[in-house]
N, C-alpha and C positions, 0 to 999 in steps of 0.2 A: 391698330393692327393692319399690317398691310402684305402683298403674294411673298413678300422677302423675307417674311420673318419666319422663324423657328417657334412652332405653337406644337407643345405637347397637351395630351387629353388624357387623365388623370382616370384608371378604369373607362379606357377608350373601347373593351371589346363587348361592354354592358348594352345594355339598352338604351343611355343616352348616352354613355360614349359611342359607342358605335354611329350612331344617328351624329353624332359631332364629327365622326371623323370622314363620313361620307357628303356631308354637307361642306368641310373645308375643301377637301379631295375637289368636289363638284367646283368651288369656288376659285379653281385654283393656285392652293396652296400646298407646295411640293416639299417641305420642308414638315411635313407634321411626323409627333413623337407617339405613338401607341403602345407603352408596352404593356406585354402582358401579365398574369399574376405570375405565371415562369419567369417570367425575366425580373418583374421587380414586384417586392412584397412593398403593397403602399403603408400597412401597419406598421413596417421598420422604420425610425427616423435615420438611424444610421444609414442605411442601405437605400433611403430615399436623398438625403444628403448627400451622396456620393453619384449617384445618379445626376441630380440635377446641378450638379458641378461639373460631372464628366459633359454633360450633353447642353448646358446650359440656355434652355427655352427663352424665347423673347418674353412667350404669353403662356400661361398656364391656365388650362380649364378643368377645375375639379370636379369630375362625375363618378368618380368613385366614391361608393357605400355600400355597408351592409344596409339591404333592404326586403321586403317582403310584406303581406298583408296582416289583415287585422288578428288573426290567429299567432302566427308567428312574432309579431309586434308584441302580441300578450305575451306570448309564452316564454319568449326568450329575452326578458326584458333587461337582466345584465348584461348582456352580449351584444344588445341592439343600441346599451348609451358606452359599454368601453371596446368595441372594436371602428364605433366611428369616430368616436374620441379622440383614440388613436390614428385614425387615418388620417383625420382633420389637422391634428396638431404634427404632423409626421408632413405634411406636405406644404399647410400654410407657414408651419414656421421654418423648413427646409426651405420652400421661395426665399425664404426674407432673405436667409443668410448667404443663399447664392446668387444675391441682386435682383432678382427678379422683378419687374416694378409692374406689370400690370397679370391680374391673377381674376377669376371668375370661380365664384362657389355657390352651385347648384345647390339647394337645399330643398324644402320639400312644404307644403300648406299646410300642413300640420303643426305647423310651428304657432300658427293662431290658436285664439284661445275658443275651445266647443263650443258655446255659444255668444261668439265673436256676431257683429252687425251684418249682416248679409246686403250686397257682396262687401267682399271684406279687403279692406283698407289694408296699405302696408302701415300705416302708423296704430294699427290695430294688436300690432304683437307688445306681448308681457303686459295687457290689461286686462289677464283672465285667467283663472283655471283651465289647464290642458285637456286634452280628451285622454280621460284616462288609461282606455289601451294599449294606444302609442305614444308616452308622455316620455321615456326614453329616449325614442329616438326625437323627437321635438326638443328634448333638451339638449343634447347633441348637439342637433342642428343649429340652435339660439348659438349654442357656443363658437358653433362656424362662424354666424352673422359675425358673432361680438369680434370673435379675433378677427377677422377684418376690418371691420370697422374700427379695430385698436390698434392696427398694424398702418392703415393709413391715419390716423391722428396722431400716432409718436414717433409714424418713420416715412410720412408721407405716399406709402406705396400706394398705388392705384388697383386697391383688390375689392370687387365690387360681389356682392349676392345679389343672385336671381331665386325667387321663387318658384317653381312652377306649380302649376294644378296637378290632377293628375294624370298621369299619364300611358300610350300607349302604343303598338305598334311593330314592326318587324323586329326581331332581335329578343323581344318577349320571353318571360319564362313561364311556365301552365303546370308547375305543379301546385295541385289544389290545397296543400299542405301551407303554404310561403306566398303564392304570387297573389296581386294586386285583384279589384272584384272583376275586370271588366275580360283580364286572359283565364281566370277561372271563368267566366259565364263562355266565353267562348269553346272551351273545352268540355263543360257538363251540355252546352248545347248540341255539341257535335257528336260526343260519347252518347247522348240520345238517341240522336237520329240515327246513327249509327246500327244500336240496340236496338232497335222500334220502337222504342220506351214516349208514351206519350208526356211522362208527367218530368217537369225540369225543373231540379233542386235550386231552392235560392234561400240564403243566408239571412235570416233578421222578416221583417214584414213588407221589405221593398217600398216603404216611404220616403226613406232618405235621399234627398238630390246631392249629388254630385257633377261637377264640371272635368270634363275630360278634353286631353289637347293629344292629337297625334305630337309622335316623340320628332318627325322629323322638322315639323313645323316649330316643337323646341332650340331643334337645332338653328334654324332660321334666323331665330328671334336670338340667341346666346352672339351666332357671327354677328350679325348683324349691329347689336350694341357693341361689338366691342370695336369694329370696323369705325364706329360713330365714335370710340375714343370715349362712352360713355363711363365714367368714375363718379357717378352721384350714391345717393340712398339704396337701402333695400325695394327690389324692383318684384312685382307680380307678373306671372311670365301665364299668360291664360288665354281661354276665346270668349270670357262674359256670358256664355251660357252656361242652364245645367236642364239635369235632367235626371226624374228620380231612375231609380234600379227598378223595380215593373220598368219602368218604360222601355230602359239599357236592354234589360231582358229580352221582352217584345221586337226590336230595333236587332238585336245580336242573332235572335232565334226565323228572322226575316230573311238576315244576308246569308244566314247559314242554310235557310228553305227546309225548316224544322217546324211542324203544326201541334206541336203538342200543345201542353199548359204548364203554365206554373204550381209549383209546390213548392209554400213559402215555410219555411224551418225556423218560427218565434221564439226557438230556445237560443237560439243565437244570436251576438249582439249585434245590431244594428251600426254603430259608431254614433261619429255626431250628423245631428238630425241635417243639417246643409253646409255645404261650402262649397260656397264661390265667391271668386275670386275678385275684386274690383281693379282691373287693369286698365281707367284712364289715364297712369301715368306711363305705360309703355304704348299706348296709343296716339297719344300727344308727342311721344318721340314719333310718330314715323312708322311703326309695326302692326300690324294684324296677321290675326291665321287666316290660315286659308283652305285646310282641311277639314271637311263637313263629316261629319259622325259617320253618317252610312260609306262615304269613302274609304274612310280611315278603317273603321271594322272590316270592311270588305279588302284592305291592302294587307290587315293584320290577318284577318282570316287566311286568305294567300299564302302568307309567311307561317302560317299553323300549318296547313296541308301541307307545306313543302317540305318541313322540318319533322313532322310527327303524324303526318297523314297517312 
């Protein structure tokens, strides 16, 4: 991929699209495609096929999904494996037919299996039972992998999957219904302080570790490989640490300058007990983050007050 080319970003005004499209912008590349659900429904094959005929992108990076946390992952769990289904099949198989040869598809760690080796290998995936609350959309996603990886062994394209951990940062959505743990804690920590309320709701017992990557340092690492012409295996896109939720908690309720306490809410599931991520094989390319947790909460915080403050 190089400043001449034409790179559209697939769900460009999301949280990692957005972070994608600010990172080529930065990098400059003046030729990038954003469009938005207005403009093109990514679920349509038709109307995505016509699209990417009329505009025909050099490089395609898909960060369009339905996505949301572990409540909404349960609850809406037809909706979470056939509207990415179709998003997935609506744009990877629209590349092929309009030439496309080099394609990036963002997928999610969830696709490991609940109690996968920690940290967890990319050759770690389909040697386990899912986690069962988000096993939809993990099958989804497997499906992204595969069609990739079947679109370059029968027609040679160059359409490569990234994993990422999870993730966070400007652009963020905070309703405590749908979004991820880390924009929920930022919200019930602020909605505190706020209130004067000393005591701050938390989900499950707060054992479980998780690894988290600010989303723009995603962005970094997505240009980056593809700039390197990078077409190998399914790649972990991570920073190699974690860190349980108490801890996230304590760390979120810090940058926010909130002294209450925690109240942990055991009726609620937990997920799975850890993941993280083993990213020596994007390390040995060349990549690390570079975003530290207290930065990163504190940039994300920022972009909370300015949007909902």
């Amino acid at each position: 991929m190089n400043k001449q080319h034409r790179v559209m970003v697939a769900g460009g005004t999301g949280l990692v699209g957005s972070a994608l499209v600010r990172r080529l912008h930065a990098g400059g590349y003046a030729n990038v495609l954003a469009p938005t659900r207005q403009t093109l429904d990514v679920a349509d094959a038709a109307a995505v096929r016509a699209y990417l005929q009329q505009h025909q992108p050099d490089v395609l990076f898909i960060a369009a999904a339905k996505v949301g946390g572990i409540q909404a992952n349960n609850t809406h769990r037809a909706d979470f494996l056939l509207d990415n289904l179709r998003i997935q099949t609506s744009l990877i198989g629209g590349a092929h037919e309009a030439g496309i040869q080099r394609l990036m598809f963002l997928g999610s760690s969830c696709i490991y299996p609940r109690m996968a080796v920690q940290p967890i290998t990319e050759d770690a995936l389909l040697t386990g039972p899912l986690e069962p609350t988000n096993e939809p959309y993990a099958v989804a996603k497997i499906a992204g992998i595969k069609l990739c990886e079947a679109m370059a062994h029968q027609h040679g394209r160059a359409y490569v999957s990234v994993m990422p951990t999870n993730l966070y940062g400007p652009g963020d959505h905070y309703d405590l219904a749908t979004s991820h743990v880390l924009p929920a804690l930022i919200r019930k920590v602020h909605e505190a302080k706020q209130r004067g309320e000393a005591a701050v709701p938390v989900w499950g017992t707060g054992t479980p570790r998780r690894e988290f990557l600010f989303v723009d340092d995603l962005a970094d690492a997505c240009v980056y490989l593809m700039e390197q012409a990078y077409a190998g295996p399914l790649l972990n896109i991570g920073t190699g640490e974690d860190i349980s939720i108490c801890e996230l908690t304590e760390l979120v309720m810090s940058v926010v300058g909130h002294t209450g306490h925690l109240q942990f809410d055991t009726s609620q599931p937990d997920g799975t007990p850890r993941k993280l991520l083993d990213v020596s094989r994007l390390t040995a390319l060349g990549w690390q983050a570079r975003t530290s947790m207290r930065e990163g909460i504190a940039l994300a915080y920022a972009d909370y007050l300015a949007r909902f403050g």
